[in-house]
VOPAGU-2260 file (C-alpha; in pm, 1 decimal, decimal comma):
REM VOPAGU-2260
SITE   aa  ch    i         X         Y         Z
SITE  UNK   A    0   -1123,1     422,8   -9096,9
SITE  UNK   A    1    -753,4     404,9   -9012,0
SITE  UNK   A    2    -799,0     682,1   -8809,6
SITE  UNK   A    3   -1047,7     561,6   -8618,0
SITE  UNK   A    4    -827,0     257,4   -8553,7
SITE  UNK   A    5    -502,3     428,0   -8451,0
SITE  UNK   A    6    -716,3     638,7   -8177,4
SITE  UNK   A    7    -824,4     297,6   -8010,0
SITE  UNK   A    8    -520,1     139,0   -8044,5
SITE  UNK   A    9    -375,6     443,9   -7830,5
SITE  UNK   A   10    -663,6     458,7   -7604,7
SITE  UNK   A   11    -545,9      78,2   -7523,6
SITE  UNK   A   12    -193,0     145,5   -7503,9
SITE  UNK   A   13    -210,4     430,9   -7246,9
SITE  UNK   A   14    -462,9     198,5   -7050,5
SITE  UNK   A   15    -198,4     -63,6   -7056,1
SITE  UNK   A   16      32,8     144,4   -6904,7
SITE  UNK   A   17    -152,9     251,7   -6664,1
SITE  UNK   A   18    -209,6     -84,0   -6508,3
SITE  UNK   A   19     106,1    -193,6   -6538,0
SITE  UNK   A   20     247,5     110,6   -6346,6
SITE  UNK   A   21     -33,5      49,9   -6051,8
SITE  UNK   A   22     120,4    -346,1   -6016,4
SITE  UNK   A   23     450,6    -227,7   -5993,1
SITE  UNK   A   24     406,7      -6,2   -5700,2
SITE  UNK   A   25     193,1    -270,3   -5501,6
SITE  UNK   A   26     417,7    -507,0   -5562,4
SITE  UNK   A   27     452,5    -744,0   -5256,6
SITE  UNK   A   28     869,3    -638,1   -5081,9
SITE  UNK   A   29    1173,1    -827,2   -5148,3
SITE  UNK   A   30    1183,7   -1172,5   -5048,1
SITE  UNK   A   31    1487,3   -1175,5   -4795,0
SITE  UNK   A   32    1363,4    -886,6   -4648,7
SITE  UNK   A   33    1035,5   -1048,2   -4531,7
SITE  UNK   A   34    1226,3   -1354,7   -4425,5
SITE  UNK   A   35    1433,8   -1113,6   -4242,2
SITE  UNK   A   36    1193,6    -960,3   -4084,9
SITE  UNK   A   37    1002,5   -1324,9   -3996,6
SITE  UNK   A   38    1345,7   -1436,0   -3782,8
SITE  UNK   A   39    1367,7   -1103,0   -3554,5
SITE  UNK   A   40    1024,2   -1110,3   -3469,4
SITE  UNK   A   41    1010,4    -757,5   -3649,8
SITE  UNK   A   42     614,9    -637,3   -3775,1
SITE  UNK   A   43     638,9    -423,0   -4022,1
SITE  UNK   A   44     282,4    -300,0   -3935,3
SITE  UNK   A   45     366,6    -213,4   -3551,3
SITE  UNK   A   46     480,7      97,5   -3503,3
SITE  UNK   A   47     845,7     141,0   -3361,3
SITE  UNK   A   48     891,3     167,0   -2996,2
SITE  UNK   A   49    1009,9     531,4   -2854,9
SITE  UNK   A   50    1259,8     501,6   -2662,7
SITE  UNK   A   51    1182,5     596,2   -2257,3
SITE  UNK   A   52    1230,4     938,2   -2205,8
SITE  UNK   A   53    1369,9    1036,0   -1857,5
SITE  UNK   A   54    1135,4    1221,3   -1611,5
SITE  UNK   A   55    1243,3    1573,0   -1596,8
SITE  UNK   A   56    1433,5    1585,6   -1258,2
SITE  UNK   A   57    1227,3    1812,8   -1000,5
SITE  UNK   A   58    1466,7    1994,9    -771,9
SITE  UNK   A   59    1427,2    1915,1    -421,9
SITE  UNK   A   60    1252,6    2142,3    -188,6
SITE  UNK   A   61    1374,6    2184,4     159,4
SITE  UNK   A   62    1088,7    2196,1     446,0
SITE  UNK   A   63     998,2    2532,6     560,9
SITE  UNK   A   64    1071,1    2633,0     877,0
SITE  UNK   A   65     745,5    2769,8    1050,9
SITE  UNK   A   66     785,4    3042,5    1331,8
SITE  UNK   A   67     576,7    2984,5    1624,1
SITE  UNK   A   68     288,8    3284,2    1683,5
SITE  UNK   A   69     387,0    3452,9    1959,2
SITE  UNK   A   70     114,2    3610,4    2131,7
SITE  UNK   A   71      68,4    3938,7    2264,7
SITE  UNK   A   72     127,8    4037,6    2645,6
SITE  UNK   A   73    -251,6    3982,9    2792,8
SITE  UNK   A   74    -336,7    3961,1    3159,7
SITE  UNK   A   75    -365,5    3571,1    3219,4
SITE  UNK   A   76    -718,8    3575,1    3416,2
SITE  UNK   A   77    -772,5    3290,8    3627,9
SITE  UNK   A   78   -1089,1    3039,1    3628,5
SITE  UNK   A   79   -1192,0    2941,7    3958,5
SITE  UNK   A   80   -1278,8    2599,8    3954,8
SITE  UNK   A   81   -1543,5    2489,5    4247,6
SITE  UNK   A   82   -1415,8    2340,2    4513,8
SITE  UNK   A   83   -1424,4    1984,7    4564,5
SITE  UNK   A   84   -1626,3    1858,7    4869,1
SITE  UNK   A   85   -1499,8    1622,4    5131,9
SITE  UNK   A   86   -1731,6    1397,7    5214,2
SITE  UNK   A   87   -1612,9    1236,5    5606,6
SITE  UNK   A   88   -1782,4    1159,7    5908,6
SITE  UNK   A   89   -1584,0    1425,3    6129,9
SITE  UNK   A   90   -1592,5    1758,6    6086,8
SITE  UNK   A   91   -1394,8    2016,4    6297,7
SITE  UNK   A   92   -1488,6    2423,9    6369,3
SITE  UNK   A   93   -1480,4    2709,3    6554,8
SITE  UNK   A   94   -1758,6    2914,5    6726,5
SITE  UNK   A   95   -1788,3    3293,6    6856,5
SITE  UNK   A   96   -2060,3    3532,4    6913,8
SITE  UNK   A   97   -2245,3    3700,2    7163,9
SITE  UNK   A   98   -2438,1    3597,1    7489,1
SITE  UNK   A   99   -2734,5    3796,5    7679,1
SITE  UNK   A  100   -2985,7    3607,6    7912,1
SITE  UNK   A  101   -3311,2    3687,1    7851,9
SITE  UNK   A  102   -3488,4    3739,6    8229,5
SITE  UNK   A  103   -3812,0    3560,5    8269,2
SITE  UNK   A  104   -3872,7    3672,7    8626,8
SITE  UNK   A  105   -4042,7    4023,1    8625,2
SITE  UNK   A  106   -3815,1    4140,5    8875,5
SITE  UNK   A  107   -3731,0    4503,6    8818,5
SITE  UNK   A  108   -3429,2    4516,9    9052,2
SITE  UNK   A  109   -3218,7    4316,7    8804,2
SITE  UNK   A  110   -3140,7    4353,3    8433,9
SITE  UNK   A  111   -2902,8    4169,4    8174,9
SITE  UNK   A  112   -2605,1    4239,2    7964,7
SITE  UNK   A  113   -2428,8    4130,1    7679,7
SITE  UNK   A  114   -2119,1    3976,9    7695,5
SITE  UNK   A  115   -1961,6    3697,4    7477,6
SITE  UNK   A  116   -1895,7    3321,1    7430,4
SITE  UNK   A  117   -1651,8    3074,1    7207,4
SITE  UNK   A  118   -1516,0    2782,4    7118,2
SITE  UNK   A  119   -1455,6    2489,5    6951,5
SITE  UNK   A  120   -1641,4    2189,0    6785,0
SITE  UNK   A  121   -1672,7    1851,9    6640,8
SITE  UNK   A  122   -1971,3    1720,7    6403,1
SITE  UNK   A  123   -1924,3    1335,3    6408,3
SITE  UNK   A  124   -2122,8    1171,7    6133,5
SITE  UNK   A  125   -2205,0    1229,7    5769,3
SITE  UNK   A  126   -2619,0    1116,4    5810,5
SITE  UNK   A  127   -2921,8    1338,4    5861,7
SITE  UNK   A  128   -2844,7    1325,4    6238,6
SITE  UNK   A  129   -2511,1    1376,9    6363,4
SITE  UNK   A  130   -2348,3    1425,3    6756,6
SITE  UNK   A  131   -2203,8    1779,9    6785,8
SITE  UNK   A  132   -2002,6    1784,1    7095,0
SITE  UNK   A  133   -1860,6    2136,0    7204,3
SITE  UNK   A  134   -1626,3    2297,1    7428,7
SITE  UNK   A  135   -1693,4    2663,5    7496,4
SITE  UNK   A  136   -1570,7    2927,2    7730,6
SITE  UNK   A  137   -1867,2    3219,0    7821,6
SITE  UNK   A  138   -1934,6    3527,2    8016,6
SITE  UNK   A  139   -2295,9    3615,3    8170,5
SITE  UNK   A  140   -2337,8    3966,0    8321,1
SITE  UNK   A  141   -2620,5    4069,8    8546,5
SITE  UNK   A  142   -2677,7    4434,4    8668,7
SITE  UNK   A  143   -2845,8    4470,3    8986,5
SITE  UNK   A  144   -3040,9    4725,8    9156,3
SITE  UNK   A  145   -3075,5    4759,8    9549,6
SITE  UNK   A  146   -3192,4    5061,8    9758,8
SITE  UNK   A  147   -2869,5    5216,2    9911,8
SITE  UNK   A  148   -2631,5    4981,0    9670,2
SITE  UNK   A  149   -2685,8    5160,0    9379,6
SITE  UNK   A  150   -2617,3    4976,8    9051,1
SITE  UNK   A  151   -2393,6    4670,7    9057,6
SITE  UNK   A  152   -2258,1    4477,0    8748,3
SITE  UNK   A  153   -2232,2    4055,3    8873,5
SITE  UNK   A  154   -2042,8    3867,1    8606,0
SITE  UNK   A  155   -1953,7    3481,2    8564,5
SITE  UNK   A  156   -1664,0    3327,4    8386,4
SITE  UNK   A  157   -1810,1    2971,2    8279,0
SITE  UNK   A  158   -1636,8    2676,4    8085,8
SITE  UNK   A  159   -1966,9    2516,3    7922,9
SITE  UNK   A  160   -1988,0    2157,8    7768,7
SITE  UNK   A  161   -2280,7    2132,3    7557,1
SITE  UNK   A  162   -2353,8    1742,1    7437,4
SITE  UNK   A  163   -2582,8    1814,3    7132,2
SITE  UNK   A  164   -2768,2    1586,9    6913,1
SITE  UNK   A  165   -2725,9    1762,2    6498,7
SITE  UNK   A  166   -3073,8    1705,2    6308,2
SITE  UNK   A  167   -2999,7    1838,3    5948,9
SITE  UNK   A  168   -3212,1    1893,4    5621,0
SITE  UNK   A  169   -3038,6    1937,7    5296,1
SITE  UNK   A  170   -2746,7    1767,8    5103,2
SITE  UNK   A  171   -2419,8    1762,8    5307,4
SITE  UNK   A  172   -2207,9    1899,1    4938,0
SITE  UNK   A  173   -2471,5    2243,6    4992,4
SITE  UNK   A  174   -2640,3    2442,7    5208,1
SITE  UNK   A  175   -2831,6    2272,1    5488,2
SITE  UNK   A  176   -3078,5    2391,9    5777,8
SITE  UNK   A  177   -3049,4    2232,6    6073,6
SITE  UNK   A  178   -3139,0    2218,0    6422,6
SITE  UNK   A  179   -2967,9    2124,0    6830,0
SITE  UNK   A  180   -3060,0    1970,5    7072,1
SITE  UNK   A  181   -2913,3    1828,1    7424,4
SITE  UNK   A  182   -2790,3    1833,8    7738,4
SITE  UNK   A  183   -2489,8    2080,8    7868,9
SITE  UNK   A  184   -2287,0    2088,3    8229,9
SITE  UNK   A  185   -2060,2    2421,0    8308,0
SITE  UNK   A  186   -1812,1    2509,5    8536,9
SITE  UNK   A  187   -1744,7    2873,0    8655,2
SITE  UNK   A  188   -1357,1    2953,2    8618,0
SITE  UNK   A  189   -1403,3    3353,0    8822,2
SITE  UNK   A  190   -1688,5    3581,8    8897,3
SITE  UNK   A  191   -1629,2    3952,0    8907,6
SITE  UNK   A  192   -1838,6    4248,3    9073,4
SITE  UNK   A  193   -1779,3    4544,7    8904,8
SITE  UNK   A  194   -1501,8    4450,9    8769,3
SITE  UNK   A  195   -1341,8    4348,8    9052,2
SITE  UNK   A  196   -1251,7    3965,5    9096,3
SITE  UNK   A  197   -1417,7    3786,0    9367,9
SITE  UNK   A  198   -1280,4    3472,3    9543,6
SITE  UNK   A  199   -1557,4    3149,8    9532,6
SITE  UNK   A  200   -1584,2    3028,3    9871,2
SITE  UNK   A  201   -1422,2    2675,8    9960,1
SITE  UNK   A  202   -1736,0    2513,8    9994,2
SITE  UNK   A  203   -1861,5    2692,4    9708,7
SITE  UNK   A  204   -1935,3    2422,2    9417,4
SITE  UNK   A  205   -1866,8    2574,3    9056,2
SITE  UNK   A  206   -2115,8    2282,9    8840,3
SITE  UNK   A  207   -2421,4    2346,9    8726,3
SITE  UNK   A  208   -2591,6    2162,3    8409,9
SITE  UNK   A  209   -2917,3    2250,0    8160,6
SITE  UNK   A  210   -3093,0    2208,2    7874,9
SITE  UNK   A  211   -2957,0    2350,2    7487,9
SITE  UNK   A  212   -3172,9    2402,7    7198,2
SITE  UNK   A  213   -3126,1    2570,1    6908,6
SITE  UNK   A  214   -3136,5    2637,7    6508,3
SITE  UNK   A  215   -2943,3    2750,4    6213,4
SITE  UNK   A  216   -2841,9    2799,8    5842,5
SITE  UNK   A  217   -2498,6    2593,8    5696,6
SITE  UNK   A  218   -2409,7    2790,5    5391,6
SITE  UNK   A  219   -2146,4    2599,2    5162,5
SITE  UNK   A  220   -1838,1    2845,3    5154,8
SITE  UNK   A  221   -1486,7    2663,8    5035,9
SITE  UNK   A  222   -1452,0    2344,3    5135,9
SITE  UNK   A  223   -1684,7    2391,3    5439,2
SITE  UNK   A  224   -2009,5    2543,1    5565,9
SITE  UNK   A  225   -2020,0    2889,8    5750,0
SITE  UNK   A  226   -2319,1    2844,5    6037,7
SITE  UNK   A  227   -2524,0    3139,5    6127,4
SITE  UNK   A  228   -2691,5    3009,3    6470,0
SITE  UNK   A  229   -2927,2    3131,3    6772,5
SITE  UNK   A  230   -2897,7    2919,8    7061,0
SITE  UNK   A  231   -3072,8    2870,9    7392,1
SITE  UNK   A  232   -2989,3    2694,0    7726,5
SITE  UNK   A  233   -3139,2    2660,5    8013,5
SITE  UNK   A  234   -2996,2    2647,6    8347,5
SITE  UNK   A  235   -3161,9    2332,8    8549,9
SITE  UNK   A  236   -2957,6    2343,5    8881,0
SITE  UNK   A  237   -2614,7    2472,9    9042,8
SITE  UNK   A  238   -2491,2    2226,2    9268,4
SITE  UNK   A  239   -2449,0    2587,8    9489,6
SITE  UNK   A  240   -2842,8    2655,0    9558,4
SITE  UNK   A  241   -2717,3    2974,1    9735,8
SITE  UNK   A  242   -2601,6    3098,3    9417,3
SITE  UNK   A  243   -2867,7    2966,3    9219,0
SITE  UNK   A  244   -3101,5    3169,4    9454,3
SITE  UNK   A  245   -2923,1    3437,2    9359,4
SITE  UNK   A  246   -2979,6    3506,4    9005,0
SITE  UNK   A  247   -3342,5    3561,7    8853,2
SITE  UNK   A  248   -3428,0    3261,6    8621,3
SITE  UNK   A  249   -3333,7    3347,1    8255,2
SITE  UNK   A  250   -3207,0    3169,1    7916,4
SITE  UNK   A  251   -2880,5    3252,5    7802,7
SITE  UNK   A  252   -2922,9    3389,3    7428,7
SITE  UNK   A  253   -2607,1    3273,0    7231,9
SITE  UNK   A  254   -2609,8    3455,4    6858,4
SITE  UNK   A  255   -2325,8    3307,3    6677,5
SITE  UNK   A  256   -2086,8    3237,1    6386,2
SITE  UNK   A  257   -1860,9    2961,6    6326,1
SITE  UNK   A  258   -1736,2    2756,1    6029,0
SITE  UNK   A  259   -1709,6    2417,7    6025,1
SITE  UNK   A  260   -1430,9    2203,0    5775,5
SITE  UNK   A  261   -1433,7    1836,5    5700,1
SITE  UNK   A  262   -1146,9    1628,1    5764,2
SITE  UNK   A  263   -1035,3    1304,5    5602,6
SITE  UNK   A  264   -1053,6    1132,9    5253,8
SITE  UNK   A  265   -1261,7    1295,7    4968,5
């Protein structure tokens, strides 16, 4: 029995103790300290600040210098850009080709030849119809046949002013087809037979005038139009019957080439 008392009485002791050592460490802190604490504004429960650390300094980079690419030697080939066209109402050009009459008289003691003609040209207006006057400087050669003559060559020097009227199809900045028509007047400047200059008599008149038709093909080249043309004209009258007499009736055949090049503002 007395040992069953002095084993609880332990048992109680050692519980004691343990309690007593479990208040002492949660004990609530000293007194001033927590009034300490209160008046700086310190928490006990917030955790102390760090103090800023400094950014690690980066070293400073300087800009690289970047070497232009230089290219290869090449052959620089050039573009050809299409020519701007000027659009005016006057347009200036030169003409030259060839010039053979073709005989309509079946007269088998004359024959023709080919000789030339040229000049130069205006195209006044920028329309479907247009005035193209001309000023052109020709030669017409005739061979003639007469029993005991044998075979002479009769040749005319002429300064002809054709006055034509332009009709053309097709936009002005292409190619167009067009055609001429109008009156002309000439004036002979020499005649030759066989080469040989002959005088004109003083009461020999040198005018004559006709009739000029004809058609052709403008093909846009540079700022211009090249014209491929085949002409006709028609002799009327010769103030000088006598020589009108004397040549068989015919239509001088002009086959030409000329260019014509605007002028003025584009």
């Amino acid at each position: 029995m007395n040992q069953f008392w002095r084993l609880t009485l332990s048992s109680l002791t050692l519980t004691l103790s343990s309690l007593a050592l479990a208040q002492g460490q949660t004990a609530p802190p000293n007194r001033q300290q927590d009034l300490y604490d209160r008046y700086y504004g310190v928490d006990p429960r917030r955790p102390a600040a760090k103090p800023p650390t400094k950014a690690a300094r980066v070293p400073r980079q300087r800009p690289r210098v970047v070497q232009p690419l230089v290219e290869a030697d090449r052959p620089m080939v050039a573009v050809s850009q299409p020519t701007a066209y000027r659009t005016t109402n006057v347009q200036i050009g030169a003409r030259g080709g060839v010039l053979t009459p073709v005989l309509l008289d079946k007269n088998a003691s004359f024959s023709a030849g080919t000789d030339f003609v040229g000049g130069v040209m205006l195209v006044l207006g920028s329309g479907w119809i247009q005035f193209q006057p001309e000023v052109n400087y020709s030669r017409t050669a005739f061979r003639s046949r007469f029993l005991g003559t044998g075979v002479r060559r009769a040749a005319t020097d002429q300064v002809v002013v054709p006055m034509l009227a332009r009709f053309s199809l097709g936009h002005a900045a292409g190619n167009q087809v067009y055609a001429l028509v109008g009156p002309y007047s000439a004036y002979g400047t020499s005649t030759s037979l066989n080469g040989q200059k002959v005088r004109f008599d003083p009461d020999e008149q040198r005018l004559s005038y006709g009739a000029a038709a004809g058609v052709g093909v403008a093909i846009r080249t540079g700022p211009g139009h090249i014209n491929l043309e085949l002409r006709g004209r028609y002799q009327l009258s010769a103030t000088n019957q006598a020589a009108f007499e004397s040549r068989p009736s015919s239509i001088y055949t002009e086959a030409t080439l000329s260019y014509l090049y605007p002028l003025g503002r584009r």
